[in-house]
N, CA, C and O atoms as a Tripos MOL2 file, in Angstrom:
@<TRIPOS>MOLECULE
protein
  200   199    50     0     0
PROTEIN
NO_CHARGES

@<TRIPOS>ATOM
      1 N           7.6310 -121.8380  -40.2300 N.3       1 UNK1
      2 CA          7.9950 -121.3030  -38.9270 C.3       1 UNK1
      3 C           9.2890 -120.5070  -39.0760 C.2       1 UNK1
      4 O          10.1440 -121.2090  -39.6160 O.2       1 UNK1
      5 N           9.7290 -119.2590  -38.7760 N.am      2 UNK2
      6 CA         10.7830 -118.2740  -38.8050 C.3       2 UNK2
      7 C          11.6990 -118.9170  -37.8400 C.2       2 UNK2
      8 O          11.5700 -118.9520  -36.6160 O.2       2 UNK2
      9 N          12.2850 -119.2290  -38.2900 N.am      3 UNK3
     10 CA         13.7910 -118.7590  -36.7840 C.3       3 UNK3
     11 C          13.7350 -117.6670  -36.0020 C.2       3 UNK3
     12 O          13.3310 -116.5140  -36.1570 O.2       3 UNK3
     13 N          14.3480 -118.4270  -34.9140 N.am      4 UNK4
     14 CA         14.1320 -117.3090  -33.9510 C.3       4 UNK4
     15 C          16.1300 -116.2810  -33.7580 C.2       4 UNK4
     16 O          17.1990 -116.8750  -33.6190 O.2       4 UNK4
     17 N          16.0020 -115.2270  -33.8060 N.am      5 UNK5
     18 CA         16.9250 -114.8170  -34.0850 C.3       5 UNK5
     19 C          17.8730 -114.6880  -32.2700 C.2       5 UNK5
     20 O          17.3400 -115.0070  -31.2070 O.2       5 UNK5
     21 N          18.7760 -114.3490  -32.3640 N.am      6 UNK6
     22 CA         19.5300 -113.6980  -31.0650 C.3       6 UNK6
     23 C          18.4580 -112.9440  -30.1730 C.2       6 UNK6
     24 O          17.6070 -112.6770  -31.0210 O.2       6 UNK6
     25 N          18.0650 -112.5210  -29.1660 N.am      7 UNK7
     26 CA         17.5310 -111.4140  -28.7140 C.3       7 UNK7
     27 C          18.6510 -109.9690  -28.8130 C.2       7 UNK7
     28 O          19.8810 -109.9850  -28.7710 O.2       7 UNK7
     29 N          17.8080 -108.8870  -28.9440 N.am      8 UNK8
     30 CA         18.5640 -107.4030  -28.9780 C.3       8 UNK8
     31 C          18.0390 -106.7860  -28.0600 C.2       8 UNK8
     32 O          16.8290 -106.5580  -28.0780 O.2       8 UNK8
     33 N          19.0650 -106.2680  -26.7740 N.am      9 UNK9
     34 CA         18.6640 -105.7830  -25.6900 C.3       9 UNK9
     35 C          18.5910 -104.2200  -25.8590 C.2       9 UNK9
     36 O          19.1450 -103.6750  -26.8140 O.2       9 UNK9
     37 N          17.7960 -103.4160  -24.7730 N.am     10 UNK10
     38 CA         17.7350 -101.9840  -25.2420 C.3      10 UNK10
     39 C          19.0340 -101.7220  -24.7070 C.2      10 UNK10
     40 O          19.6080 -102.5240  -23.9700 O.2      10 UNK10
     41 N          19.5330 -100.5800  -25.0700 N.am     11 UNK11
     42 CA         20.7460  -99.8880  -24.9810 C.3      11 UNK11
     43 C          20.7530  -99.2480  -23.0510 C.2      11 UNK11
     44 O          19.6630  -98.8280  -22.6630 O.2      11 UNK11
     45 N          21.7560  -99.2230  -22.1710 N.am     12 UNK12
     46 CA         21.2520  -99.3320  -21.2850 C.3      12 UNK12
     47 C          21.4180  -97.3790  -20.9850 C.2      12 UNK12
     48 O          22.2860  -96.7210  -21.5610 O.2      12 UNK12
     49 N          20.7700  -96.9840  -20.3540 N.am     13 UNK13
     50 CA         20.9230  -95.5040  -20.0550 C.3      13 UNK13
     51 C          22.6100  -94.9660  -19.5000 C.2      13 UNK13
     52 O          23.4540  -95.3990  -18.7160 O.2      13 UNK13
     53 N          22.5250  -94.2230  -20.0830 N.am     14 UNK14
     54 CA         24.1240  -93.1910  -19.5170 C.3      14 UNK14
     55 C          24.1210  -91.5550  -19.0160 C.2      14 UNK14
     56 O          23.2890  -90.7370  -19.4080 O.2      14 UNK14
     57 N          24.8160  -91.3700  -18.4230 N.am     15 UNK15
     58 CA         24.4680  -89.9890  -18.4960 C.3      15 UNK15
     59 C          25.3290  -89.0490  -19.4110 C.2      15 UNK15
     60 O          26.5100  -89.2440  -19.6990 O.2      15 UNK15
     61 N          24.8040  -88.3400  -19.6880 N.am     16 UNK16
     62 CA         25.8240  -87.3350  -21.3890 C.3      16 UNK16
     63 C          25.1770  -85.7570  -21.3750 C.2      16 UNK16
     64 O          24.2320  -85.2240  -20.7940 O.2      16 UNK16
     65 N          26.0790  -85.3720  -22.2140 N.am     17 UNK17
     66 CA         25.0260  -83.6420  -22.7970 C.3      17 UNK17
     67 C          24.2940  -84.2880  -23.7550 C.2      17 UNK17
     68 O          24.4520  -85.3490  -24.3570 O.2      17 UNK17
     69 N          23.1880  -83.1500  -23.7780 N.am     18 UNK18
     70 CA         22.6870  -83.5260  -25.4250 C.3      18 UNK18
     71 C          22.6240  -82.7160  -26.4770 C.2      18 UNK18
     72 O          22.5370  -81.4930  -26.3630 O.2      18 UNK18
     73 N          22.6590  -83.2460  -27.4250 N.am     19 UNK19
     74 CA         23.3840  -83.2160  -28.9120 C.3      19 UNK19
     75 C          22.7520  -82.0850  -28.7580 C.2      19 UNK19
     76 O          21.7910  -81.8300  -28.0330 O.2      19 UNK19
     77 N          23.5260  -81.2030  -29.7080 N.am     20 UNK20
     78 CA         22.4880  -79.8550  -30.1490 C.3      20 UNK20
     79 C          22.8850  -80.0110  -31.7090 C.2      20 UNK20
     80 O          21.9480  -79.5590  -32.3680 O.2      20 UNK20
     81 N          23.4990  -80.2890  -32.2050 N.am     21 UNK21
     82 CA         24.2230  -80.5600  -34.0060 C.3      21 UNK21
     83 C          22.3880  -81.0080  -34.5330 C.2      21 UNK21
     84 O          21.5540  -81.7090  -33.9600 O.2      21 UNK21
     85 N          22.3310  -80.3260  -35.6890 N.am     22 UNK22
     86 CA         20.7310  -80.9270  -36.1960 C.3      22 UNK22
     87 C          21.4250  -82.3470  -36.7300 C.2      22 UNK22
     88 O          22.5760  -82.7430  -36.9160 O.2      22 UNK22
     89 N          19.8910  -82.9680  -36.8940 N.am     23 UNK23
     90 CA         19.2590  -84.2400  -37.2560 C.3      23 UNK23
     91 C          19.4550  -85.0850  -35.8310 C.2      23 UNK23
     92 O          19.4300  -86.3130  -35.9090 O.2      23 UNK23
     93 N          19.6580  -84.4260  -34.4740 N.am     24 UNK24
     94 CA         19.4870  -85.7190  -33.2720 C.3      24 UNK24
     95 C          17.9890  -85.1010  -32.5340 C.2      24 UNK24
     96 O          17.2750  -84.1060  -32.6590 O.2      24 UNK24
     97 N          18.0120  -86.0540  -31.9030 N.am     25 UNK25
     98 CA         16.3420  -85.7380  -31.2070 C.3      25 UNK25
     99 C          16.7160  -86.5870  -30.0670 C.2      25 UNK25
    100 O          17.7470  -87.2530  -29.9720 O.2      25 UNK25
    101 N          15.5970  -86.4690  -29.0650 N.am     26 UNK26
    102 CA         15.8780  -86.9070  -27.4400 C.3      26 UNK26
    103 C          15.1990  -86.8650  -27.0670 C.2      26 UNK26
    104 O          14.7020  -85.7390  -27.0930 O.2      26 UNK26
    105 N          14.2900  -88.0930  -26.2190 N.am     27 UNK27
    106 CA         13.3830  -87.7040  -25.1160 C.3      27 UNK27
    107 C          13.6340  -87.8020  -23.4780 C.2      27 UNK27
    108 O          14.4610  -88.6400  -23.1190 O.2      27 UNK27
    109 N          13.2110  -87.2900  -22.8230 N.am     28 UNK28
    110 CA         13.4470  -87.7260  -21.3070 C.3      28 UNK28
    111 C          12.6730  -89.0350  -20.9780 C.2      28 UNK28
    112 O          11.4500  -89.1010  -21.1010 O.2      28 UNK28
    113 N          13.4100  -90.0310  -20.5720 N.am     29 UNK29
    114 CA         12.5750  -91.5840  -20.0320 C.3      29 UNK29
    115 C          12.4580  -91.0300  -18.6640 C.2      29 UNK29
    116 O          13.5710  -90.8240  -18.1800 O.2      29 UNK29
    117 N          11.1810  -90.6290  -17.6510 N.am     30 UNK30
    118 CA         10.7910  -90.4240  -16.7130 C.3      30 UNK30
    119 C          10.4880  -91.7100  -15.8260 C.2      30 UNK30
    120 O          10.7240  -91.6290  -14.6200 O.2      30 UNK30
    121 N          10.0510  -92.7270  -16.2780 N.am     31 UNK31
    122 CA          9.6080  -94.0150  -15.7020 C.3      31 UNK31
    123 C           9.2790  -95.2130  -17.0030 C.2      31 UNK31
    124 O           9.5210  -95.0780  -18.2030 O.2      31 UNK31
    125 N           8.5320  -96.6200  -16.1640 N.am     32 UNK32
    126 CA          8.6750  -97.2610  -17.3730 C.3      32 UNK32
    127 C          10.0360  -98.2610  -17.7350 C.2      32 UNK32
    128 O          10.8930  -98.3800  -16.8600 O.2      32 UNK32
    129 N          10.1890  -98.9010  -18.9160 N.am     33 UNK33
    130 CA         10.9090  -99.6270  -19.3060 C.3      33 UNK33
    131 C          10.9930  -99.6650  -20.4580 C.2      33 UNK33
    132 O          10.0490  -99.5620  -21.2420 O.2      33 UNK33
    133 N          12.6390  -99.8880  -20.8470 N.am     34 UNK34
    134 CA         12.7580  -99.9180  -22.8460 C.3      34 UNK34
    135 C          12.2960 -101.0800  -22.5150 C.2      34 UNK34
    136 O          12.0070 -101.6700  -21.4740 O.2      34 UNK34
    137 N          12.2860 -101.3780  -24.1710 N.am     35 UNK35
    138 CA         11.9500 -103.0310  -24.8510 C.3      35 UNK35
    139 C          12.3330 -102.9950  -26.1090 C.2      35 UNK35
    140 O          12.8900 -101.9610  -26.4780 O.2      35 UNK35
    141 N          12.1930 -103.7980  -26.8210 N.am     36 UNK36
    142 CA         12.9840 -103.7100  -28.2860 C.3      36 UNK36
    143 C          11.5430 -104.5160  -28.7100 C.2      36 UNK36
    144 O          11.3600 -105.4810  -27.9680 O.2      36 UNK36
    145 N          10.6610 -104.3670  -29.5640 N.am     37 UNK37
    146 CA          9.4110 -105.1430  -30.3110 C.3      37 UNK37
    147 C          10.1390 -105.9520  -31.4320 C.2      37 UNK37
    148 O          10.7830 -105.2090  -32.1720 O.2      37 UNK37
    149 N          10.2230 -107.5370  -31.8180 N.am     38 UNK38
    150 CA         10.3180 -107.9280  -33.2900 C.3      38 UNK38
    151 C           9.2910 -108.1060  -33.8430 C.2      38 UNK38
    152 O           8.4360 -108.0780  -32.9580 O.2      38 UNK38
    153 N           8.7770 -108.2970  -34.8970 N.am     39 UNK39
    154 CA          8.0400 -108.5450  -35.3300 C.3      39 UNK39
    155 C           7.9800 -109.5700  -36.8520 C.2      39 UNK39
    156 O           7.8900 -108.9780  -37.9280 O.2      39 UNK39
    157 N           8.0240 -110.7590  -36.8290 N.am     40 UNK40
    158 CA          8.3730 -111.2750  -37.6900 C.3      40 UNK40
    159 C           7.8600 -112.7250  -37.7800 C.2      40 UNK40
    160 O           8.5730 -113.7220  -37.6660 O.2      40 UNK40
    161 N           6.4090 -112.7140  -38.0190 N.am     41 UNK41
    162 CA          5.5870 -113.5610  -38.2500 C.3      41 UNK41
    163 C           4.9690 -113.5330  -36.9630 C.2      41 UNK41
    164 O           3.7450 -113.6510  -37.0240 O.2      41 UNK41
    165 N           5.3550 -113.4360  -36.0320 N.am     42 UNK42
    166 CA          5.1040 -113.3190  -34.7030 C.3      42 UNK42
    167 C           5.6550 -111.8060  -33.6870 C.2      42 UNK42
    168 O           6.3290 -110.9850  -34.3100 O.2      42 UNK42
    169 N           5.4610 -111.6140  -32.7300 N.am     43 UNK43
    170 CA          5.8170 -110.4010  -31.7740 C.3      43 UNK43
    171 C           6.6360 -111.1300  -30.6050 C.2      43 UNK43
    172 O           6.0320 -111.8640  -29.8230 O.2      43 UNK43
    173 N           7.8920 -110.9380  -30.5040 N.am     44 UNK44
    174 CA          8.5980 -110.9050  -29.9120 C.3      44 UNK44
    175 C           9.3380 -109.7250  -28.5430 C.2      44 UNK44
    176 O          10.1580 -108.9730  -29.0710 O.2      44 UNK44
    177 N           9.2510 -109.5720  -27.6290 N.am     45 UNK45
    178 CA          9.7200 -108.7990  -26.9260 C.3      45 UNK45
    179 C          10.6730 -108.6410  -25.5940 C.2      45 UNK45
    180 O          10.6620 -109.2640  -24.5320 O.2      45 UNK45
    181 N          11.5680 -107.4780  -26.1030 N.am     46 UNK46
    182 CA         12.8640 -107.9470  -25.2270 C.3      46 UNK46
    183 C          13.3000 -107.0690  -24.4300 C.2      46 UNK46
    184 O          13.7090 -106.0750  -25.0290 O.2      46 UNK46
    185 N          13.4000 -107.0110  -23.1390 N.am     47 UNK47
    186 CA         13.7610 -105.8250  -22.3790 C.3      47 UNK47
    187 C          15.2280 -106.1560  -21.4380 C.2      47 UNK47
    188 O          15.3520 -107.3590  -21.2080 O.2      47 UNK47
    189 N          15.9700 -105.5700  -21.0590 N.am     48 UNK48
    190 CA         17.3300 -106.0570  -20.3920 C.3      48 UNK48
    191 C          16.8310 -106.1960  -18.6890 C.2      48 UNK48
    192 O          17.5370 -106.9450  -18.0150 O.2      48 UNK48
    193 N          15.9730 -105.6980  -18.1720 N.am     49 UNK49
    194 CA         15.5550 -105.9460  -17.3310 C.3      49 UNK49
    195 C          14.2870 -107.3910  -16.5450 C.2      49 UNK49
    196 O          13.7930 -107.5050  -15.4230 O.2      49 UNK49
    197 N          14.1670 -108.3700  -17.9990 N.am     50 UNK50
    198 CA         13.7460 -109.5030  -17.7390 C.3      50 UNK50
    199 C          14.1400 -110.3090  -18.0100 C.2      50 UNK50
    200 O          13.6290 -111.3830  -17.6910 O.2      50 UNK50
@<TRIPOS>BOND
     1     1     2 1
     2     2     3 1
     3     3     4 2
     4     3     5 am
     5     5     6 1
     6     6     7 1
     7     7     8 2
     8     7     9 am
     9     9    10 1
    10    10    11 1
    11    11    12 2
    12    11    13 am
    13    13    14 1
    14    14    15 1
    15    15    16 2
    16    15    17 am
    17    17    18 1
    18    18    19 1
    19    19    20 2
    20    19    21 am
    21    21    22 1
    22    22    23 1
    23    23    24 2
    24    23    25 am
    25    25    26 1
    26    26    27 1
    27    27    28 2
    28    27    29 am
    29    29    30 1
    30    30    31 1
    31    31    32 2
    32    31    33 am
    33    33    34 1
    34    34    35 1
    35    35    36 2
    36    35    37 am
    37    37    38 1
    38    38    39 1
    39    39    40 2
    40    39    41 am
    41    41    42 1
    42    42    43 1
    43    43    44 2
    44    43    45 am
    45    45    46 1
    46    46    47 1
    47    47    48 2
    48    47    49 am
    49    49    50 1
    50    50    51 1
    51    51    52 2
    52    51    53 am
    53    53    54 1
    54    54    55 1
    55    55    56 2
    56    55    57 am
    57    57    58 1
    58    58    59 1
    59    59    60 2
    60    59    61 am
    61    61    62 1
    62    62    63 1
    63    63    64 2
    64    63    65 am
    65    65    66 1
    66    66    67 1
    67    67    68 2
    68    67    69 am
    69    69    70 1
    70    70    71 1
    71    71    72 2
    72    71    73 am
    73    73    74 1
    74    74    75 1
    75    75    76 2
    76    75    77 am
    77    77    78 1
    78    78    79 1
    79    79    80 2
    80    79    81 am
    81    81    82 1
    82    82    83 1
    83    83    84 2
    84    83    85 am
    85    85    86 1
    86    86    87 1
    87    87    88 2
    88    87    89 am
    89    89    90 1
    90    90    91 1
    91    91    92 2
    92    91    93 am
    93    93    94 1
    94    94    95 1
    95    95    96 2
    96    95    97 am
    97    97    98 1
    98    98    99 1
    99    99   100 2
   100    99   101 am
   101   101   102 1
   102   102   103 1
   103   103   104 2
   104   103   105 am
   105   105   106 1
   106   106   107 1
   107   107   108 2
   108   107   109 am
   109   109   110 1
   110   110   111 1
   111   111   112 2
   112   111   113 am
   113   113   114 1
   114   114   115 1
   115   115   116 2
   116   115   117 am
   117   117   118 1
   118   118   119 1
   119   119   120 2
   120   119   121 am
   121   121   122 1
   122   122   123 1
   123   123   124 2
   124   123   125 am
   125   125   126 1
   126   126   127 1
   127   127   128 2
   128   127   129 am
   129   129   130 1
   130   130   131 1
   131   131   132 2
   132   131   133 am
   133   133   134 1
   134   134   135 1
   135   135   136 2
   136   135   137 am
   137   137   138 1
   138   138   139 1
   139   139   140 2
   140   139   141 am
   141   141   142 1
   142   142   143 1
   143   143   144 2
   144   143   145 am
   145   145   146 1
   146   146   147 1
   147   147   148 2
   148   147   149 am
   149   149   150 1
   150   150   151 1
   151   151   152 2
   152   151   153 am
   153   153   154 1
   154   154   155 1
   155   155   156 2
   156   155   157 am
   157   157   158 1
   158   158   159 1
   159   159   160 2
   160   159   161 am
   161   161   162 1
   162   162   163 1
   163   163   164 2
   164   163   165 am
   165   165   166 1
   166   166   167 1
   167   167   168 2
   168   167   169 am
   169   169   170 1
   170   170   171 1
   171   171   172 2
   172   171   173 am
   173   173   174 1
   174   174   175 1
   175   175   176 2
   176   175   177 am
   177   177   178 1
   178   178   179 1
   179   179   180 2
   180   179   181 am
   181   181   182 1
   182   182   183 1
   183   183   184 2
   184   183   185 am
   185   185   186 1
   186   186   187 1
   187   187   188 2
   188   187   189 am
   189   189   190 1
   190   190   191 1
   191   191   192 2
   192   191   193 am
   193   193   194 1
   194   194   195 1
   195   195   196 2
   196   195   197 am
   197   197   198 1
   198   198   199 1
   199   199   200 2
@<TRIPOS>SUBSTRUCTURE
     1 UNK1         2 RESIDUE 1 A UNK
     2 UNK2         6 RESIDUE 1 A UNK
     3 UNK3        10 RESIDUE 1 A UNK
     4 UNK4        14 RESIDUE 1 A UNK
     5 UNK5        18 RESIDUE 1 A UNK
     6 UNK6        22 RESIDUE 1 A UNK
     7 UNK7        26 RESIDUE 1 A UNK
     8 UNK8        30 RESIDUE 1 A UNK
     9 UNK9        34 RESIDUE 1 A UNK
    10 UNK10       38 RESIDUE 1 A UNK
    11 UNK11       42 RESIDUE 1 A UNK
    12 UNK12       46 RESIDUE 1 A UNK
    13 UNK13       50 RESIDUE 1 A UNK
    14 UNK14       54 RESIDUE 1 A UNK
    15 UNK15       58 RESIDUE 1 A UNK
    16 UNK16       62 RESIDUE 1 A UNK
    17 UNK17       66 RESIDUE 1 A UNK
    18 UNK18       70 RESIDUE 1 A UNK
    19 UNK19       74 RESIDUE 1 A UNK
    20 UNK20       78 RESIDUE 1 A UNK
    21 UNK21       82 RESIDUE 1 A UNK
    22 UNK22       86 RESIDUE 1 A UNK
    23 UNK23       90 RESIDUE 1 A UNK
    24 UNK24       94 RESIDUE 1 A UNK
    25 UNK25       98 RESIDUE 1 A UNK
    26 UNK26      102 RESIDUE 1 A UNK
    27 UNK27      106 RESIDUE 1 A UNK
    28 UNK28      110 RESIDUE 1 A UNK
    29 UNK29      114 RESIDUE 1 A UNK
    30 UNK30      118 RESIDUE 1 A UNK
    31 UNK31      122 RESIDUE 1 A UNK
    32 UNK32      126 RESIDUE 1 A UNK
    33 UNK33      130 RESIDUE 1 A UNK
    34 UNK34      134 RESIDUE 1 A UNK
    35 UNK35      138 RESIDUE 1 A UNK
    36 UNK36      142 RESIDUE 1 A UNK
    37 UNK37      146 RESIDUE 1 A UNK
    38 UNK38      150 RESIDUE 1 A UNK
    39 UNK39      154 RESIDUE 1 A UNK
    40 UNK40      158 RESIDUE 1 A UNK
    41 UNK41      162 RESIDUE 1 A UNK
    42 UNK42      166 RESIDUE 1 A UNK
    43 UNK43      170 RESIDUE 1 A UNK
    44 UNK44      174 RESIDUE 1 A UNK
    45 UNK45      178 RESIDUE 1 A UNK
    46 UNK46      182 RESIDUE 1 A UNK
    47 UNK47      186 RESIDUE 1 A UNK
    48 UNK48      190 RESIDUE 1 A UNK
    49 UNK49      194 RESIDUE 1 A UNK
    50 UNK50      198 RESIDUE 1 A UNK
């Protein structure tokens, strides 16, 4: 049986410019909810909103 680790919450939204420097990328979150998936012998899932 794995240990179960800390939970890792998603990062919470801010408002900012966006990057234009290469190697960043960005999507627009329109609706919906982050979550963070573990996966480690089992599926774990973590959202800051539950």
């Amino acid at each position: 049986m794995a240990a179960h680790a800390e939970p890792i919450l998603p990062m919470k939204a801010v408002s900012g410019s966006v990057p234009t420097e290469p190697g960043w990328a960005f999507e627009v979150k329109w609706d919906g909810m982050r979550i963070v998936a573990r996966v480690d012998g089992e599926v774990t899932l973590s959202s800051a909103g539950w």
